[in-house]
C-alpha positions as CSV (number, residue, x, y, z in Angstrom):
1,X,0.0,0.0,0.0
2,X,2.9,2.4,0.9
3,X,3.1,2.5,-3.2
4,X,0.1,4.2,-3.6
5,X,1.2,7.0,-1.1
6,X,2.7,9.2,-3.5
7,X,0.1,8.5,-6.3
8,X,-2.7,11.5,-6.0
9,X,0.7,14.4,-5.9
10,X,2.1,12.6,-8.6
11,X,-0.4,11.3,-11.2
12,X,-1.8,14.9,-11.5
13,X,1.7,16.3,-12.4
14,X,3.2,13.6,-14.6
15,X,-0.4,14.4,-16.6
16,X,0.2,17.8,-16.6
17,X,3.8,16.8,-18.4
18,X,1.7,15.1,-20.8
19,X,-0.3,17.7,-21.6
20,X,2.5,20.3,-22.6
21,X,4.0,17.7,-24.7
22,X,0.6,17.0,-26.8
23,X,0.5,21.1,-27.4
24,X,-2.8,23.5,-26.7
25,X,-4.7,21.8,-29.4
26,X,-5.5,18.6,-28.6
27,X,-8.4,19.5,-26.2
28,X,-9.9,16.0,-26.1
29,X,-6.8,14.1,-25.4
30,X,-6.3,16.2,-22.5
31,X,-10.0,16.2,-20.8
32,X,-9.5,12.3,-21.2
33,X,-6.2,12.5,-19.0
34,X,-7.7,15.0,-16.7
35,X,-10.6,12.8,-16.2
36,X,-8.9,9.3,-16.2
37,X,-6.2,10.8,-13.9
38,X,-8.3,12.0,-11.2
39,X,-10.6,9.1,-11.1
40,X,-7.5,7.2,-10.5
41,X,-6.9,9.4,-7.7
42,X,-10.5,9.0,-6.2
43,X,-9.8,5.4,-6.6
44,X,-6.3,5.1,-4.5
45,X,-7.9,7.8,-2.3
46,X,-10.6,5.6,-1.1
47,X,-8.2,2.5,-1.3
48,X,-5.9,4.2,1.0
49,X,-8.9,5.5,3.5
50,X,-9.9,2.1,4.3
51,X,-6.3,1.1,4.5
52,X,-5.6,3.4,7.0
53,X,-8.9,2.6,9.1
54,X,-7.9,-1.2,9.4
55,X,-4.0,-1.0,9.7
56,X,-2.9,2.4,11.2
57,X,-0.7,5.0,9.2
58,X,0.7,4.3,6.0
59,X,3.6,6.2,5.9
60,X,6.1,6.9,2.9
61,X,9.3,8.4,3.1
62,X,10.3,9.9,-0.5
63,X,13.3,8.9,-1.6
64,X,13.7,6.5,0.7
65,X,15.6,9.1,2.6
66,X,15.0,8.8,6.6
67,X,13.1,11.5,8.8
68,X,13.7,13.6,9.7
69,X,15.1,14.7,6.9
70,X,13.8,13.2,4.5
71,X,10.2,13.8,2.8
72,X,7.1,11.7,4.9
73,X,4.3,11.4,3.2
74,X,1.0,10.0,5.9
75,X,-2.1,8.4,5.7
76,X,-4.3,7.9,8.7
77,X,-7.6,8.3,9.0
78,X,-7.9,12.0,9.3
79,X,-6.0,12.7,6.3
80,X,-7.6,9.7,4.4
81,X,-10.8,10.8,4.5
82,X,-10.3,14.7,3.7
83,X,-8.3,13.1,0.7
84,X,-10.9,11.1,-0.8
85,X,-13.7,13.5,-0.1
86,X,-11.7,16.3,-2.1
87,X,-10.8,13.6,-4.9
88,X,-14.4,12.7,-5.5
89,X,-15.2,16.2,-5.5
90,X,-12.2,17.9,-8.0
91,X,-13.4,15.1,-10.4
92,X,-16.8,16.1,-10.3
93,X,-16.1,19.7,-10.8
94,X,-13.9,19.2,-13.8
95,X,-16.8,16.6,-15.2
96,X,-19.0,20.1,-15.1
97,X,-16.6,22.6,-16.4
98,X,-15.8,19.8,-19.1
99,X,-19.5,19.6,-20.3
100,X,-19.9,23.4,-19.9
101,X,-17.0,23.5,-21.7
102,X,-18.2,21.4,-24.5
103,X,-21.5,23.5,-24.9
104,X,-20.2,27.2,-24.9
105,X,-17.2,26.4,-27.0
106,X,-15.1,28.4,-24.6
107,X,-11.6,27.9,-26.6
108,X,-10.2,29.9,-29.3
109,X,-8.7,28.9,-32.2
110,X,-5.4,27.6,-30.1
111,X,-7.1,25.8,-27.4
112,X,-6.4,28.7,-24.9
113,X,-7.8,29.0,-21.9
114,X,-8.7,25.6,-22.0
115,X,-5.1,24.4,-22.9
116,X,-4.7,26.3,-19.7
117,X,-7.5,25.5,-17.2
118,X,-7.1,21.7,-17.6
119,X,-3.0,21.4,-16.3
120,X,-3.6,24.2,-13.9
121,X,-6.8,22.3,-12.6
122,X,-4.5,19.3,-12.1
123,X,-1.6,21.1,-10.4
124,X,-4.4,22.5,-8.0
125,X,-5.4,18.6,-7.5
126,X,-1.8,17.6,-6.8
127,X,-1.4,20.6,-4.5
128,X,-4.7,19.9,-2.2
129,X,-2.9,16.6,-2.1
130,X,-0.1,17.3,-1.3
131,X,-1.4,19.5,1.6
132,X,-3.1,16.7,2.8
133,X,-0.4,14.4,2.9
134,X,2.2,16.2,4.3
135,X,4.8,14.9,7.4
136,X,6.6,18.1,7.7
137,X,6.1,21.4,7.8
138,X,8.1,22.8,4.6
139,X,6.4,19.8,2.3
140,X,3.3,21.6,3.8
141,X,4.4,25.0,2.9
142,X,5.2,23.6,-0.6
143,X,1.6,22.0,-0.9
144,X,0.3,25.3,0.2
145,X,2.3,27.3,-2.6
146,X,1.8,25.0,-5.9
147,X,-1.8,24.4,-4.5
148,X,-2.2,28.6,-4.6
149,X,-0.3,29.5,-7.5
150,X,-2.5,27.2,-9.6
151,X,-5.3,28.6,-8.0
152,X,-3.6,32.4,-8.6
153,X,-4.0,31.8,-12.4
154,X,-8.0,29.9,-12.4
155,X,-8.9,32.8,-10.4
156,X,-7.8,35.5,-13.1
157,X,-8.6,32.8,-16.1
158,X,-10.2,35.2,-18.8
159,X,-8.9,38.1,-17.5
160,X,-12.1,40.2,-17.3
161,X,-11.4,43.2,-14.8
162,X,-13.0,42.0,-12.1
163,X,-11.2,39.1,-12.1
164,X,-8.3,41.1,-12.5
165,X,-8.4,43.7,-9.7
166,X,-9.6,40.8,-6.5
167,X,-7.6,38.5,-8.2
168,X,-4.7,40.6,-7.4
169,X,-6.2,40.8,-3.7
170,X,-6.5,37.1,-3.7
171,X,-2.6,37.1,-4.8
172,X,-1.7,39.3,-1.9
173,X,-3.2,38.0,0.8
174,X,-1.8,34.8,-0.4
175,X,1.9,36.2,-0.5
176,X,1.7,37.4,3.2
177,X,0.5,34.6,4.7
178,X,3.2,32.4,2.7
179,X,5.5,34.8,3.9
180,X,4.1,34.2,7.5
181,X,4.6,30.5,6.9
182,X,8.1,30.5,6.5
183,X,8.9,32.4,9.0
184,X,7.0,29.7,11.3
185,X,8.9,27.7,9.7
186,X,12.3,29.4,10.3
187,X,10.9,29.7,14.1
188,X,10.4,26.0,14.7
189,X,13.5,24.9,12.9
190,X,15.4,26.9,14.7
191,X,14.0,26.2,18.1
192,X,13.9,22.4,17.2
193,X,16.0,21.6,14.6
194,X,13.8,19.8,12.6
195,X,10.6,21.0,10.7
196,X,9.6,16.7,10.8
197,X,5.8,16.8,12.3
198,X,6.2,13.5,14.3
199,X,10.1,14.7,15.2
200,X,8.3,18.0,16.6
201,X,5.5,17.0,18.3
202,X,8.6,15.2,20.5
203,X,11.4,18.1,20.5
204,X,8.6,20.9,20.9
205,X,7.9,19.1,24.5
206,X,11.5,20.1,25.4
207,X,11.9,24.1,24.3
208,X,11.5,26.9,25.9
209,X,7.6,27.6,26.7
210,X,8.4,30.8,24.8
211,X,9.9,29.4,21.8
212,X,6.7,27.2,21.7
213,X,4.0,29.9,21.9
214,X,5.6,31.7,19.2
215,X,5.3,28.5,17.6
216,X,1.7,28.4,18.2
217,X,0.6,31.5,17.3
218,X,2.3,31.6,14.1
219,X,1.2,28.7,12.6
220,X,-2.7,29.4,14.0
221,X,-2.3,32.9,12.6
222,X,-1.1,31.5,9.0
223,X,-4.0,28.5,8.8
224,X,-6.8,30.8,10.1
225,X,-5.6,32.9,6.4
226,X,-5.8,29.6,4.8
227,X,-9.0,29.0,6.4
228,X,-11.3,32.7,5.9
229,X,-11.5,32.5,9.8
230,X,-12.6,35.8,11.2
231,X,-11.1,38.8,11.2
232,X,-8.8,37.1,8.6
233,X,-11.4,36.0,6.0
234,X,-12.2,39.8,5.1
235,X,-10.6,38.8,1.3
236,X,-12.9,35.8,0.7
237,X,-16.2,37.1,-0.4
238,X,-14.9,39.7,-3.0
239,X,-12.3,37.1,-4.7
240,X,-14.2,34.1,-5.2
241,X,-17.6,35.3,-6.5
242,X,-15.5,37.0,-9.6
243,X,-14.3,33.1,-10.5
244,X,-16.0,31.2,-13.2
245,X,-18.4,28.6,-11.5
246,X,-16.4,25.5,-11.3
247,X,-13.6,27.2,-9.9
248,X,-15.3,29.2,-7.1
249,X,-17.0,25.8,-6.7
250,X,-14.1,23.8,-6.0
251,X,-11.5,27.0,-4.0
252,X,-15.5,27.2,-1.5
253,X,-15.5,23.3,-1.0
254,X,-11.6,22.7,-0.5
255,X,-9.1,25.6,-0.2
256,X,-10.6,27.1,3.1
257,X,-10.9,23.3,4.3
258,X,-7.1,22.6,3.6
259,X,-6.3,25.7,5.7
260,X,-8.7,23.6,8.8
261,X,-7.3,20.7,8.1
262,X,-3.8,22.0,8.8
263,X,-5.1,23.7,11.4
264,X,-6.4,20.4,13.5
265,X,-3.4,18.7,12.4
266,X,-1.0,20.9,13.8
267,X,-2.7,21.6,16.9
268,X,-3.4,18.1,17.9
269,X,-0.5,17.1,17.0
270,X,2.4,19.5,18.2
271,X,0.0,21.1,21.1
272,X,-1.6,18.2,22.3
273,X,-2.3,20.1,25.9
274,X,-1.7,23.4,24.9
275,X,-5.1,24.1,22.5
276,X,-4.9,28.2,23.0
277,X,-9.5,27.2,23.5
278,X,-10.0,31.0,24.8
279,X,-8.8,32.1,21.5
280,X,-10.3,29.4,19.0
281,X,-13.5,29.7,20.7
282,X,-13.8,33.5,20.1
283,X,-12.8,33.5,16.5
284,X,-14.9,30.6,16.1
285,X,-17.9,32.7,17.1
286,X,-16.9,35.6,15.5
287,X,-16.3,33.4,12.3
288,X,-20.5,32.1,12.8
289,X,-22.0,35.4,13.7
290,X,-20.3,37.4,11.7
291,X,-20.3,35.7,8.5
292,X,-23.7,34.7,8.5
293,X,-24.7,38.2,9.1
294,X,-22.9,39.0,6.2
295,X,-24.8,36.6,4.5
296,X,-28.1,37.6,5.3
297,X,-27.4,41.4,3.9
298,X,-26.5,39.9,0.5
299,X,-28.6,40.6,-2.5
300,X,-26.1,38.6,-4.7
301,X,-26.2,34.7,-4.4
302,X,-22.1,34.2,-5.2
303,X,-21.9,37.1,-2.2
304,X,-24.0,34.9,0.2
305,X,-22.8,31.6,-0.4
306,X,-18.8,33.3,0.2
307,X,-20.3,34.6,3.2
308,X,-21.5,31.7,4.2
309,X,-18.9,29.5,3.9
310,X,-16.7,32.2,5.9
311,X,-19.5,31.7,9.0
312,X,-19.8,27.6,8.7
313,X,-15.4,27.4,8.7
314,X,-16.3,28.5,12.3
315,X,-17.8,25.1,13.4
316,X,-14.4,23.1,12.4
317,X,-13.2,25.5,14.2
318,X,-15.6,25.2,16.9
319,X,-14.5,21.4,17.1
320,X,-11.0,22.0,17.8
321,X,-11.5,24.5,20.2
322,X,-13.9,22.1,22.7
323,X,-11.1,20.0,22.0
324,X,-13.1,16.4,22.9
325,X,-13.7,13.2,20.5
326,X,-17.4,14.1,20.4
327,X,-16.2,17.7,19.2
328,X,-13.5,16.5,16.9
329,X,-15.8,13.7,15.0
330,X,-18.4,16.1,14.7
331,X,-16.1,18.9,13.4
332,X,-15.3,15.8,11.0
333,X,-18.3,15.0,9.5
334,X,-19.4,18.3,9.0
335,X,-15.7,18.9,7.0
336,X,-16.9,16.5,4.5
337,X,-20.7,17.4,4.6
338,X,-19.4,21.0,4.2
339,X,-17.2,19.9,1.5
340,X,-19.5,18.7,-1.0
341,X,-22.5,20.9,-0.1
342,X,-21.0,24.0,-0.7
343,X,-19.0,22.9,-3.7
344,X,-22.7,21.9,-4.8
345,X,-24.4,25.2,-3.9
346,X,-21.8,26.9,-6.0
347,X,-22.0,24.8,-9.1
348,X,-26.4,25.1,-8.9
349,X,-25.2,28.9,-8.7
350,X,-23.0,28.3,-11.9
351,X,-26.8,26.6,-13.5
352,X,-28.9,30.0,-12.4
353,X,-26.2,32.5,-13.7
354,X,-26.2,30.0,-17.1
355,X,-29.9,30.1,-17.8
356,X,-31.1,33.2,-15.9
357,X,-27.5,35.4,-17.3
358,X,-27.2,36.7,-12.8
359,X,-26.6,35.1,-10.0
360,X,-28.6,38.8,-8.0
361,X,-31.7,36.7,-6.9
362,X,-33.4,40.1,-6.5
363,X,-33.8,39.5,-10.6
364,X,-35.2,36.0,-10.5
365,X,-38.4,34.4,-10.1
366,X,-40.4,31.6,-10.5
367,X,-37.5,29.1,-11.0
368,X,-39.2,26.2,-9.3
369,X,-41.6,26.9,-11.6
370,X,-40.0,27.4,-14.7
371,X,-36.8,24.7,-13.7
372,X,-38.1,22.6,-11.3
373,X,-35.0,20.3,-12.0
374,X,-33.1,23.3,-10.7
375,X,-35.4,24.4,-8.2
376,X,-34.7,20.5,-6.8
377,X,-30.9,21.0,-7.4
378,X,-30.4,24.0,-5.1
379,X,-33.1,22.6,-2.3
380,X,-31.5,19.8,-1.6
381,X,-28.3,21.3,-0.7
382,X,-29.3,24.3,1.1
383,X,-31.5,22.2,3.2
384,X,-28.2,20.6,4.4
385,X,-26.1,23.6,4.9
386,X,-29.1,24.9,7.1
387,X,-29.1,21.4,9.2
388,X,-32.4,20.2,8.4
389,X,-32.9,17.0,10.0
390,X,-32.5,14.4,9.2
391,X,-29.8,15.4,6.1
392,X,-25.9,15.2,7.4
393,X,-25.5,18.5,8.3
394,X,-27.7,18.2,10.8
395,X,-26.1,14.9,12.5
396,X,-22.7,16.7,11.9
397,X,-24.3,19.8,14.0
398,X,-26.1,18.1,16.4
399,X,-22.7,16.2,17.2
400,X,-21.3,19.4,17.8
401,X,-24.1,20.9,19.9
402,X,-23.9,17.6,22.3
403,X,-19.8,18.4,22.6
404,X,-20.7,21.8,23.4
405,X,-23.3,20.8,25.9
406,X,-20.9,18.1,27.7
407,X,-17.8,20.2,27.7
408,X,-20.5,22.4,30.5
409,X,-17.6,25.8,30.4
410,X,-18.9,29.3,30.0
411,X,-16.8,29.3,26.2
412,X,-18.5,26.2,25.0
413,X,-22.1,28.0,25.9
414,X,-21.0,30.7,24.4
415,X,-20.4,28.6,21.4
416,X,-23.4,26.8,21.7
417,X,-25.4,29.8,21.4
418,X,-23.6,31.1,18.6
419,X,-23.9,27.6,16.6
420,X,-27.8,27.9,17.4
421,X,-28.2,31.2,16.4
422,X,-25.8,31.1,13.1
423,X,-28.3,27.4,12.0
424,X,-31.6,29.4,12.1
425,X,-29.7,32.5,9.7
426,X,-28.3,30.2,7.6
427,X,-32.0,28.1,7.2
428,X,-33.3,32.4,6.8
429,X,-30.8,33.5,4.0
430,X,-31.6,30.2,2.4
431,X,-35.3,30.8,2.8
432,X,-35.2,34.1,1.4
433,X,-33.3,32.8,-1.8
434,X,-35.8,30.0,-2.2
435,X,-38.5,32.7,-1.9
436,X,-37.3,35.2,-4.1
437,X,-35.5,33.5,-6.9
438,X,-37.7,30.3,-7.3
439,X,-41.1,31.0,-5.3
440,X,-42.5,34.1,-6.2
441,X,-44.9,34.2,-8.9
442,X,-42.5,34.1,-12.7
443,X,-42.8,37.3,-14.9
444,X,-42.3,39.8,-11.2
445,X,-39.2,39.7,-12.0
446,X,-38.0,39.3,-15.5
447,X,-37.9,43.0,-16.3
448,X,-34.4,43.1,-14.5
449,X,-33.1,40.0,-15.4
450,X,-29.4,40.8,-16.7
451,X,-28.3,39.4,-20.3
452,X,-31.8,36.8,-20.6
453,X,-32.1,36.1,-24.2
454,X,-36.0,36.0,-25.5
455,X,-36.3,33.1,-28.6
456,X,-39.2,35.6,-30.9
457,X,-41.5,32.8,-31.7
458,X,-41.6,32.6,-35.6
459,X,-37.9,33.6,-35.5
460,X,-34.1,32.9,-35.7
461,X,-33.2,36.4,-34.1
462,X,-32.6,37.2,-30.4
463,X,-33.6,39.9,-28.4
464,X,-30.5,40.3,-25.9
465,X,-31.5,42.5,-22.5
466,X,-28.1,43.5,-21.4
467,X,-27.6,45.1,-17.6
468,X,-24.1,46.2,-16.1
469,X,-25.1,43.6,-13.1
470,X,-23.8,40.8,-13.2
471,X,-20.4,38.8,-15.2
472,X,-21.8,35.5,-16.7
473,X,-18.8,34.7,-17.6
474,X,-17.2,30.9,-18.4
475,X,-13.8,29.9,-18.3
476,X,-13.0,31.5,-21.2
477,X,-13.9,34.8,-20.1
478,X,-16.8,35.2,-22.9
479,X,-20.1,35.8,-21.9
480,X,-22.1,32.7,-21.5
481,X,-25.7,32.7,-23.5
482,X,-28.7,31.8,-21.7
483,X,-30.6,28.6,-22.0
484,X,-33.8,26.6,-20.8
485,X,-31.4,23.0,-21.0
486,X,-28.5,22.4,-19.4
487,X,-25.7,20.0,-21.0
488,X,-25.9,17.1,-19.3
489,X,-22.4,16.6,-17.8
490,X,-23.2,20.0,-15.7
491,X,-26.1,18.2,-14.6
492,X,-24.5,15.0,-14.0
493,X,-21.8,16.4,-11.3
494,X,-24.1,18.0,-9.8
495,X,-26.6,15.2,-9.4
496,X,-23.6,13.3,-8.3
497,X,-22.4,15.9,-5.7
498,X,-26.0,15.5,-4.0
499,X,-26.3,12.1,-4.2
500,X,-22.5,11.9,-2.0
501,X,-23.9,14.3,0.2
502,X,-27.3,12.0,0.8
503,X,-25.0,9.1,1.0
504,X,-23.6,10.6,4.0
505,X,-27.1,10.9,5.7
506,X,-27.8,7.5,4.7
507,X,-24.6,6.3,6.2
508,X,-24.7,8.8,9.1
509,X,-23.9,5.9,11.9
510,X,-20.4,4.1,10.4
511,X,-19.6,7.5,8.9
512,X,-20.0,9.0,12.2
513,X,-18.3,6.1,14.2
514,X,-15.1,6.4,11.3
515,X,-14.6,10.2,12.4
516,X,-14.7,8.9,16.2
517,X,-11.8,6.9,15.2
518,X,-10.1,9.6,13.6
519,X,-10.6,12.1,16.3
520,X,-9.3,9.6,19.0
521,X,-6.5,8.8,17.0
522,X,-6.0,12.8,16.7
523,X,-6.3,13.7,20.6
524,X,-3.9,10.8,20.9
525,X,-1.1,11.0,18.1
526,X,1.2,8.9,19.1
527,X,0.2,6.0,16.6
528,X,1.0,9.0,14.0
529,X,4.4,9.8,15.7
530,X,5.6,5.9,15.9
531,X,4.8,5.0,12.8
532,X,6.9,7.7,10.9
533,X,9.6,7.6,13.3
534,X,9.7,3.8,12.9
535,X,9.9,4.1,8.9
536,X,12.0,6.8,8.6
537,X,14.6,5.4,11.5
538,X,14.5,8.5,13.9
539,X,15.6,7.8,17.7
């Protein structure tokens, strides 16, 4: 199994090799790689998950060259299942940005952007992977850094300027908190001499108590960036809903949870007894309260869903900071039910802006009228994200509320209160969409519908009612046509995306009893430590 390791960093790369070699032309040839590589990596992903339930970490050390200086690469549970969640769900994106793709004709004459968007999306996959698989803190760092420069150029693919100017935010904010990284980096090598997680979760036990706060802070500070956690999410809901849909789709779903994962790893790991809970559970309540309010003032639906996804980071956050298995498994499951339900709400969103030419549901009605498929499509989902019983995000919550309750301190209240309060928003803002844009009566309001092309019966022509609101834009940058069909492929991933998410309803109890697992072997890392320091030969 150790084999197999390596495969989801390095399958995605040697394909992106491929594609340079067969030239910007040959867009067939290189959706067939994209697609055959990362259903290969789904495949090893979910091989390696189960692997890791039954037997322990898998751990590889590249190179063969010992820890701790040598590259590990780990598989246990936690990572495991973050890794085959986020391979199931970059293959589904690029199945929907492939069909959409296929129907808008996005490429020019060359192949470009597509030539582009297909070996960035892959570099991307091998970054998240990466991320994910990471022993040591520099391998981390260099996850993080090919996993956002790919994401640098999907964010500003087609150039238009609004792309353009919180692009360049994006970029920013990105280059200070890698800069921010290395210097947590720089700290823990040189109070440990090693940057080796398992190696530092042992030498950090020894330093100065200084030395390890500073530590601490720096790498909480860098993954709360990663993450959007409040106040340092303030560049999330201006940069993503500028994207094209599939990418928003997939950065919402997996870039913010890379930055939580490395957040619980590091924590549990280095700091087993040192969990900084005053300061988790305040931005963790900030993160709830404040993003969902920012969600409720939205008028735009890209706007809301970025502001949601800033409030709902702060119940992973929430389960770290309580700090108990109960907290931990439930911050778990509602990872991966957060995973695929926002990266769902986001492509639905990609559907409405397709057909209807603006995402502002202030200019939409009677969709579940007029697209009941779609109407169906976006219910499901934000039934979920709200935690309607019994769907997964309400297991995942209730887990969460029942940590809260048992922990019995003043924070967890707090946090109780704040989970409570930020469940009933999110089911309001999803309430008022569902009213606006698909209940209300059609025809209110199709007199400020931007860029909805009218078919004159009798006719070939097209009647094109253009508005400054809104940028329906694909992957190319052009501006997509409206339709009343949808290819089938964008209809496929999504269908598929909903049906994972219901799978996790219908398999709430051994789902749920998995993340126990996890989180126990999370609070108690020592399984993690042993097994690299027995592979790479470390004393």
């Amino acid at each position: 199994m150790r084999a197999l390791v390596p495969l989801p960093v390095l399958l995605p790369l040697f394909a992106v090799g491929v594609k340079f070699v067969l030239g910007p032309r040959r867009i067939r040839m290189q959706t067939f790689i994209s697609l055959a590589v990362l259903s290969a990596d789904t495949v090893i992903s979910t091989v390696l998950l189960v692997e890791a339930d039954r037997h322990g970490p898998i751990v590889v050390q590249v190179g063969n060259f010992a820890a701790p200086l040598g590259i590990s690469l780990v598989v246990d549970r936690f990572s495991g299942l973050m890794l085959a969640v986020s391979s199931a769900v970059t293959l589904c994106v690029l199945l929907y940005s492939q069909s959409q793709r296929s129907a808008d004709e996005n490429e020019d004459e060359t192949g470009a952007p597509l030539a582009i968007f297909y070996p960035t999306y892959l570099v991307l996959a091998a970054g998240i992977a990466d991320s994910f698989l990471a022993g040591d803190l520099f391998n981390l760092y260099v996850g993080f850094e090919v996993m956002l420069t790919a994401s640098y150029v999907l964010m500003t693919i087609g150039g238009s300027d609004a792309r353009i100017r919180h692009g360049a935010v994006y970029i920013m904010v990105g280059a200070a908190s890698s800069l921010l990284f290395v210097a947590a980096i720089a700290v823990a090598y040189a109070a440990c001499g090693t940057v080796n997680l398992a190696d530092l979760a042992v030498r950090l036990a020894t330093v100065a108590p200084a030395a390890r706060l500073a530590v601490q802070v720096l790498l909480i500070t860098v993954f709360a960036v990663k993450a959007a956690v409040f106040p340092l999410s303030a560049w999330l809901p201006d940069s993503y809903p500028t994207a094209p849909a599939p990418v928003t789709a997939v950065f919402a779903g997996l870039l913010t949870k890379v930055g939580v994962y490395s957040l619980i790893r590091t924590q549990t790991l280095l700091f087993p007894h040192e969990r900084q809970a005053p300061l988790l559970y305040t931005v963790a309540a900030l993160s709830m309260i404040i993003g969902i309010l920012g969600a409720v003032a939205q008028a735009d639906l890209k706007r809301l869903l970025s502001f949601t996804l800033v409030s709902h980071v702060g119940f992973l956050v929430l389960g770290l900071a309580i700090g108990s298995v109960r907290a931990l498994s439930g911050a778990l499951f509602y990872a991966i039910t957060h995973i695929t339900v926002q990266t769902t709400l986001f492509l639905v969103t990609g559907l409405i802006e397709r057909r209807e030419g603006t995402a502002d549901f202030g200019r939409l009605a009677g969709l579940a009228r007029l697209a009941p498929v779609l109407g169906l499509l976006f219910f499901i989902p934000a039934m979920n994200l709200a935690g309607i019983p019994p769907l997964s995000g309400f297991v995942a919550k209730l887990a969460l509320l029942q940590a809260a309750a048992a922990d019995g301190g003043v924070g967890a209240y707090i946090l109780l209160g704040a989970m409570l309060v930020t469940s009933l928003l999110t089911l309001y803002a999803m309430t008022k969409v569902w009213a606006r844009a698909f209940w209300r009566a059609p025809g209110e309001g199709l007199g400020k519908l931007a860029d909805r092309q009218i078919i004159l019966p009798g006719s070939e022509s097209i009647a094109v009612i253009r508005s400054t609101v809104g940028d329906a834009r694909g992957i190319g940058g052009r501006r997509i046509s409206t339709s009343e069909s949808y290819p089938i492929g964008m209809l496929g991933a999504t269908i598929a995306l909903i049906l994972l998410s219901l799978a996790y309803t219908v398999w709430a109890g051994p789902i749920a009893e998995y993340t126990q697992r996890a989180a126990a072997e999370l609070l108690d890392p020592n399984a993690y430590i042993n097994a690299v320091r027995a592979v790479g030969g470390t004393h």
